[in-house]
C-alpha positions in Angstrom: 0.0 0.0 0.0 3.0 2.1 0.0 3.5 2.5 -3.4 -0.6 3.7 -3.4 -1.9 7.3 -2.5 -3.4 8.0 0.6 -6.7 6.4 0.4 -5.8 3.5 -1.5 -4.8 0.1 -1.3 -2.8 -1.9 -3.6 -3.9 -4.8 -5.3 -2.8 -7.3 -8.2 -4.9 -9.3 -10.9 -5.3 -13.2 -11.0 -4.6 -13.1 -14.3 -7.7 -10.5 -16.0 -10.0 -10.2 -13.1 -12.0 -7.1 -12.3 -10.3 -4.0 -10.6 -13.4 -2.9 -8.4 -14.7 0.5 -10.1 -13.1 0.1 -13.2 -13.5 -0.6 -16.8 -12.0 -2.9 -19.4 -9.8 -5.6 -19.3 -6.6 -3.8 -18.5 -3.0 -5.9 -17.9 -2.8 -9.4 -16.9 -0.8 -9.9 -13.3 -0.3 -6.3 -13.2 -0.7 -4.5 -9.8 -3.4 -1.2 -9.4 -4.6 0.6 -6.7 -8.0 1.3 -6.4 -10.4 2.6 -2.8 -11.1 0.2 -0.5 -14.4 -1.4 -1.0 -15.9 0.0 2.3 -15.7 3.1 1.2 -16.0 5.9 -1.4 -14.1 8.0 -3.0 -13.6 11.0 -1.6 -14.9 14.5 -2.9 -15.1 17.8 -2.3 -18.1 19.6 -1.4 -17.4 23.3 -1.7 -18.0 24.8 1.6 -20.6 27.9 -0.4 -23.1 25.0 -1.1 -25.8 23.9 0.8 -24.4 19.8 1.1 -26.9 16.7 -0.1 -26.5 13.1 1.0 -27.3 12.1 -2.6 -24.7 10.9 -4.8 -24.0 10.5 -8.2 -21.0 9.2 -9.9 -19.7 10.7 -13.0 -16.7 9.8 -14.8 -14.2 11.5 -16.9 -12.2 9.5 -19.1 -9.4 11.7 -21.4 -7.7 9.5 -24.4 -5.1 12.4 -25.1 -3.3 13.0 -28.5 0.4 13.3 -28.9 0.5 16.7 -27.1 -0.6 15.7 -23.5 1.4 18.7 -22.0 -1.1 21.3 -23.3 -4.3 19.5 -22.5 -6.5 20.5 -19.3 -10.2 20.2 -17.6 -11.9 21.6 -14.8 -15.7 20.5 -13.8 -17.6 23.8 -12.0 -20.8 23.6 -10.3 -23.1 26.6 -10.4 -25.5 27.8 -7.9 -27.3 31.3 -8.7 -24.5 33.8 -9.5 -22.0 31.6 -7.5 -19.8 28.8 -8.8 -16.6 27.0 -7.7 -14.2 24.3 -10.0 -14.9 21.5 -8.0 -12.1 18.9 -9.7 -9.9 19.3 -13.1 -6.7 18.1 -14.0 -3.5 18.5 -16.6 -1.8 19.7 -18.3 -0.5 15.9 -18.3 3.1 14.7 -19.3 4.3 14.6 -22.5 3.5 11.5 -23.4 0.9 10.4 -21.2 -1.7 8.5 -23.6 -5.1 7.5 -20.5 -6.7 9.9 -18.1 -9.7 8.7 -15.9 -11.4 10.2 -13.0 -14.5 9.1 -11.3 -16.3 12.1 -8.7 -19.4 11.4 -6.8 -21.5 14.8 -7.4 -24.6 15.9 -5.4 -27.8 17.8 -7.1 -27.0 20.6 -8.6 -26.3 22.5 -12.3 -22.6 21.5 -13.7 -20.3 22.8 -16.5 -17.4 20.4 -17.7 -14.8 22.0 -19.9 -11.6 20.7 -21.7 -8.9 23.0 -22.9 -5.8 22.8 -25.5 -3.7 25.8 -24.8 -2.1 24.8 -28.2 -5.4 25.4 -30.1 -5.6 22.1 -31.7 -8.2 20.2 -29.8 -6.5 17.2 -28.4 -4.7 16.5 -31.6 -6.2 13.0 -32.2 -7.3 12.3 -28.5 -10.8 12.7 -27.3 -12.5 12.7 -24.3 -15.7 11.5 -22.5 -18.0 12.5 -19.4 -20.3 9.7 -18.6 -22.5 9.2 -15.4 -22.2 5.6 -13.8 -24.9 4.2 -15.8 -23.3 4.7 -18.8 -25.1 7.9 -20.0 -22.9 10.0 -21.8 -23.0 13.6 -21.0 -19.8 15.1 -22.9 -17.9 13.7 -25.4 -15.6 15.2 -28.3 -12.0 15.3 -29.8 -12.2 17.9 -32.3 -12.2 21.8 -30.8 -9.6 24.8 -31.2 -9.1 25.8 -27.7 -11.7 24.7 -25.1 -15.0 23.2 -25.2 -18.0 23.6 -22.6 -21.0 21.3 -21.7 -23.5 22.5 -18.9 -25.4 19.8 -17.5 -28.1 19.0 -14.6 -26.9 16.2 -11.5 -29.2 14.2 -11.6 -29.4 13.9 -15.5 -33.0 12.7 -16.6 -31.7 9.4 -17.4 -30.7 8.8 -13.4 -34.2 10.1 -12.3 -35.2 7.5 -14.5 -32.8 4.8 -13.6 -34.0 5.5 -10.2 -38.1 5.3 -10.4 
């Protein structure tokens, strides 16, 4: 567990088995680290906001061109004239090819946006924003230098999913 991040906990596949909260098949006998299954992941709730017990995961998965360096997000959440960046990333290393992030986001009105400070949107990477069901919010490759998508926590799809 050393080699993990705080909260984490280091594990190795038998072979191609699952990795608890992740997708695909990934590398066989390779070690990870993921949360302990007890818990969550952690998150942020800004300190402005009212807070909700209500949950719900969304994911951010980057597949990032040959120009990693000049590649960034940030995910905002607004609240009448009020918002705060509540998680983003990057720029990433040269050369770094996978970005994923998962967050656990309570009710409220969200903008996710990716920037290319070198104005050629991603190169030939792209990205997606997907809730845990699988619903994609965002998803693109092509842009000059940033690209916006405001959406609603719970989407209408989870309202449904939950009914």
């Amino acid at each position: 567990d050393d080699e993990c991040a705080d909260d984490l906990v280091c594990g190795e596949r038998d072979g191609y088995d699952k990795v608890p909260g992740c997708d695909g098949m990934g590398r066989k006998h390779s070690e990870y680290c993921r949360y302990q299954l007890e818990t969550t992941p952690p998150t942020r709730e800004p300190t402005s906001f009212p807070t909700t017990s209500e949950c719900y995961y969304v994911k951010v998965k980057l597949f990032l061109g040959p120009k990693s360096e000049e590649t960034r997000w940030e995910m905002i959440r607004y609240v009448d004239d009020i918002s705060e960046t509540l998680f983003g990333a990057g720029p990433f290393p040269t050369g770094q090819k996978v970005y994923f992030k998962q967050m656990c986001l309570g009710i409220g009105e969200y903008k996710f946006t990716i920037y290319d400070s070198g104005n050629n949107g991603m190169g030939n990477g792209n990205y997606t924003v997907s809730t845990h069901g699988r619903e994609i919010i965002a998803q693109g490759g092509p842009f000059v230098s940033s690209e916006t998508t405001a959406f609603p926590i719970p989407t209408e799809k989870m309202i449904e999913s939950r009914s």
